[in-house]
PASEBA-1860 file (N, C-alpha, C; in nm, 3 decimals):
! residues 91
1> XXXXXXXX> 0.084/-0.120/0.000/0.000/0.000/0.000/0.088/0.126/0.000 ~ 0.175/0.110/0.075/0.300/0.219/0.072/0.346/0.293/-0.049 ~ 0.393/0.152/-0.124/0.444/0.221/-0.261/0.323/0.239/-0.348 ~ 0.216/0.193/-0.352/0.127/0.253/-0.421/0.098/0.345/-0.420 ~ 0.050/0.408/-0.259/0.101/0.537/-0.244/0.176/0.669/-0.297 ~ 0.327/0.594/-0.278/0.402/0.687/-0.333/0.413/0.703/-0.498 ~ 0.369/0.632/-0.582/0.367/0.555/-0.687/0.230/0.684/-0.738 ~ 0.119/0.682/-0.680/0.023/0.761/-0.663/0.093/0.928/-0.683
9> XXXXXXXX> 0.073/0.982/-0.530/0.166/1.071/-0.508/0.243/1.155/-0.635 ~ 0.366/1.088/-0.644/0.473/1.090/-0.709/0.420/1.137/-0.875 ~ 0.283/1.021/-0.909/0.242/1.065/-1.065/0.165/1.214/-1.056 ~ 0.089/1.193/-0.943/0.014/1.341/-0.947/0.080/1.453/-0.936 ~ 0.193/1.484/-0.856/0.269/1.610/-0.856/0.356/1.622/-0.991 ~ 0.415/1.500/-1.069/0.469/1.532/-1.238/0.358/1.590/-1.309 ~ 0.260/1.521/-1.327/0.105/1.553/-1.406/0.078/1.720/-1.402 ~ 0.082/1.748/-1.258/0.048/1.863/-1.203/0.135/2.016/-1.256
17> XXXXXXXX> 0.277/1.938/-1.226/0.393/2.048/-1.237/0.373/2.068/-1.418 ~ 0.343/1.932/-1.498/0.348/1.943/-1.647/0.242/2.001/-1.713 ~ 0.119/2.005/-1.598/-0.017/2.052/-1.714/-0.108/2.180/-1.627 ~ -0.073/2.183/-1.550/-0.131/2.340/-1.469/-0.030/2.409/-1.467 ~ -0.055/2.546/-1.535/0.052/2.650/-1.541/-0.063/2.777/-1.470 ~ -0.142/2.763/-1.440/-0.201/2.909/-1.431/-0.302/2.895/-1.287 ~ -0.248/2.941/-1.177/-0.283/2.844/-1.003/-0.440/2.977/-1.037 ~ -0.466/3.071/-1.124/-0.586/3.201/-1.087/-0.695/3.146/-1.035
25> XXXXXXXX> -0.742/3.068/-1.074/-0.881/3.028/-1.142/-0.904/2.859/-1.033 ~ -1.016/2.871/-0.956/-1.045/2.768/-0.892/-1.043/2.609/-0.958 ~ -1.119/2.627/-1.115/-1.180/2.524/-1.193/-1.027/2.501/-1.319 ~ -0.998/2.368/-1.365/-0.919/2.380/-1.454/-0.959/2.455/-1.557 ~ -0.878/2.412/-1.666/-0.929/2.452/-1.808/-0.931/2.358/-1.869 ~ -1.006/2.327/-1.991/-1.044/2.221/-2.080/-0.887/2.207/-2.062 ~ -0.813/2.248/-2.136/-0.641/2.204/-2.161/-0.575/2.141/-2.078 ~ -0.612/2.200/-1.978/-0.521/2.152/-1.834/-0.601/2.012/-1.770
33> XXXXXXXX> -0.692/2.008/-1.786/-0.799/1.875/-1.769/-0.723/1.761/-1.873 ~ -0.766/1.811/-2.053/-0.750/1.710/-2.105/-0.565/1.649/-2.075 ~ -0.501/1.754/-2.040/-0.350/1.719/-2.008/-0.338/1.608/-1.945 ~ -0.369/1.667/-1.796/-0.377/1.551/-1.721/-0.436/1.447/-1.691 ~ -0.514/1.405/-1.797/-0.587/1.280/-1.838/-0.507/1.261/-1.890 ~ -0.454/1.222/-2.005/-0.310/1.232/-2.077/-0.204/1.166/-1.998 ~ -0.180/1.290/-1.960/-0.013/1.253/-1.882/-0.075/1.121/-1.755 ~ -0.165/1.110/-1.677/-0.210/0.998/-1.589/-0.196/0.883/-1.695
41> XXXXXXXX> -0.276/0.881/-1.774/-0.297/0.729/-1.854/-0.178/0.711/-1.923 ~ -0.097/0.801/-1.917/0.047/0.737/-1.962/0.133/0.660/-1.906 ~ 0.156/0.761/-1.765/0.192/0.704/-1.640/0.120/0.570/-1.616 ~ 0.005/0.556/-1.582/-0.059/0.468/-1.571/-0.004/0.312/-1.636 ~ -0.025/0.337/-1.781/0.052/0.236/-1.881/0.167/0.185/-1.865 ~ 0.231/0.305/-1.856/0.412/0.267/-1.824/0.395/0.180/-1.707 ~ 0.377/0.191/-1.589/0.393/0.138/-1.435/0.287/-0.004/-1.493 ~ 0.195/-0.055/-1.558/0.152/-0.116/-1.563/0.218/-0.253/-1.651
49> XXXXXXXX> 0.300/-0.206/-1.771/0.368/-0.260/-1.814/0.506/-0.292/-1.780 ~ 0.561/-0.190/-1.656/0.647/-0.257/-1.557/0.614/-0.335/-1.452 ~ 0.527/-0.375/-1.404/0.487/-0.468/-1.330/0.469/-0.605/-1.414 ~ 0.407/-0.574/-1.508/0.408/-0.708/-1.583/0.513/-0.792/-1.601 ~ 0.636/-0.650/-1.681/0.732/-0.746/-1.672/0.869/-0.787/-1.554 ~ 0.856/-0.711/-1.454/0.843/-0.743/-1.266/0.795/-0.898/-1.231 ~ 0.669/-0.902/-1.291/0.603/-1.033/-1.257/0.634/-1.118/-1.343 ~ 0.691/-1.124/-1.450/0.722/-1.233/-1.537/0.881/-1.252/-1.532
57> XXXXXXXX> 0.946/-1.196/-1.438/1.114/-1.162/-1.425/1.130/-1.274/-1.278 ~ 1.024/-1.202/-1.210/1.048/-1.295/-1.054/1.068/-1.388/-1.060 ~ 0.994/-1.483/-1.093/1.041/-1.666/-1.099/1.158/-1.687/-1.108 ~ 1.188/-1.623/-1.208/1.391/-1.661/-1.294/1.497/-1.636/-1.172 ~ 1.448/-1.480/-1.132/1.507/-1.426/-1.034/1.502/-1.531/-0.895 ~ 1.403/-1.533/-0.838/1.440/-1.603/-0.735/1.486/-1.762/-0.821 ~ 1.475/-1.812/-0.850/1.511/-1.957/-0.877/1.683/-1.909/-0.917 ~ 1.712/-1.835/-0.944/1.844/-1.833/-0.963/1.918/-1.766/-0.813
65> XXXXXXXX> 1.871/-1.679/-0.743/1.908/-1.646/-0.641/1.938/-1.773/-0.509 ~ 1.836/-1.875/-0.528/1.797/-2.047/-0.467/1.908/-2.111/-0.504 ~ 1.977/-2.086/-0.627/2.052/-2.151/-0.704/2.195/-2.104/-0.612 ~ 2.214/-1.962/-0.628/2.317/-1.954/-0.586/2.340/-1.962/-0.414 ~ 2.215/-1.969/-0.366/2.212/-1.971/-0.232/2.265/-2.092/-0.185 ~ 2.205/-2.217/-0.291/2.195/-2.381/-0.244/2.058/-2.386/-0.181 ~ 2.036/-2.291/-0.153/1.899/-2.348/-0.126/1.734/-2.416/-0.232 ~ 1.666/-2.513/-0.196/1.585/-2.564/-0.307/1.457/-2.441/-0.283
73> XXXXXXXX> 1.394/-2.439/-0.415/1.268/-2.330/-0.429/1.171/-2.416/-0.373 ~ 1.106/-2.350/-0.293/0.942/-2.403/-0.232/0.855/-2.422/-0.374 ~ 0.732/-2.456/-0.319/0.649/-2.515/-0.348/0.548/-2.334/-0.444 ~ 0.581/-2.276/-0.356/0.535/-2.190/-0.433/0.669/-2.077/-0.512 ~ 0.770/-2.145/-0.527/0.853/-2.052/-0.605/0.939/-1.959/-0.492 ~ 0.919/-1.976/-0.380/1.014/-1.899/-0.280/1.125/-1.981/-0.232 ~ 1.238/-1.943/-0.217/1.357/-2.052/-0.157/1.309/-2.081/-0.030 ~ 1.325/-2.216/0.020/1.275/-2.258/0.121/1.157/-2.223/0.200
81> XXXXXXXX> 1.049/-2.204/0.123/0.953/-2.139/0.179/0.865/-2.317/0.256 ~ 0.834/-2.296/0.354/0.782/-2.406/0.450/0.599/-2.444/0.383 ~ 0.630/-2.596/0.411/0.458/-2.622/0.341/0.360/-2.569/0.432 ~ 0.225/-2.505/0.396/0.130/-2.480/0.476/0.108/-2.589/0.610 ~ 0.082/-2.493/0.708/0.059/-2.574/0.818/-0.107/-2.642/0.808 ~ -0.102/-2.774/0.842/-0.267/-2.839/0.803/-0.360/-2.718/0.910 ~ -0.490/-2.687/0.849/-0.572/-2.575/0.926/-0.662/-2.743/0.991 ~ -0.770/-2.635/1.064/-0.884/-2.700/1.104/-0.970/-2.810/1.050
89> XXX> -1.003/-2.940/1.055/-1.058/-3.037/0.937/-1.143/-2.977/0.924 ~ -1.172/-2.987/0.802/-1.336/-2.954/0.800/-1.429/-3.037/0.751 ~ -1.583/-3.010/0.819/-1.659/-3.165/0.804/-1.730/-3.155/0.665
END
């Protein structure tokens, strides 16, 4: 949640500094509106298509990090990550 946050944050004050030039006027302007629709869904895209490929990098990454550790990859792809503990039976 943190870095989403800042991730957040961080796009709105670029957006801001790039497409409001004129603080007079309470309401944007068509320009400064359609801007920062713009500049967001760009941002947006970019960070979206770095996560993707974040998430398609990890596996390799840790399995090679396991590798050099000696340690074997769990069950779900984490080095030595421990099997679920059995929960409650259920009837």
């Amino acid at each position: 949640l943190r870095d989403f946050l800042l991730v957040y944050n961080r796009m709105t004050e670029l957006c801001f500094r790039h497409c409001v030039c004129n603080l007079n006027y309470r309401l944007l302007t068509g320009r400064e509106e359609s801007c920062l629709d713009s500049c967001a869904a760009r941002l947006v895209r970019a960070n979206h298509r770095l996560m993707g490929a974040y998430v398609g990098l990890m596996p390799a990454l840790l399995q090679r990090r396991a590798a050099e550790h000696g340690a074997p990859a769990g069950p779900s792809g984490l080095p030595g990550s421990p099997e679920p503990a059995p929960g409650p039976a259920e009837s």
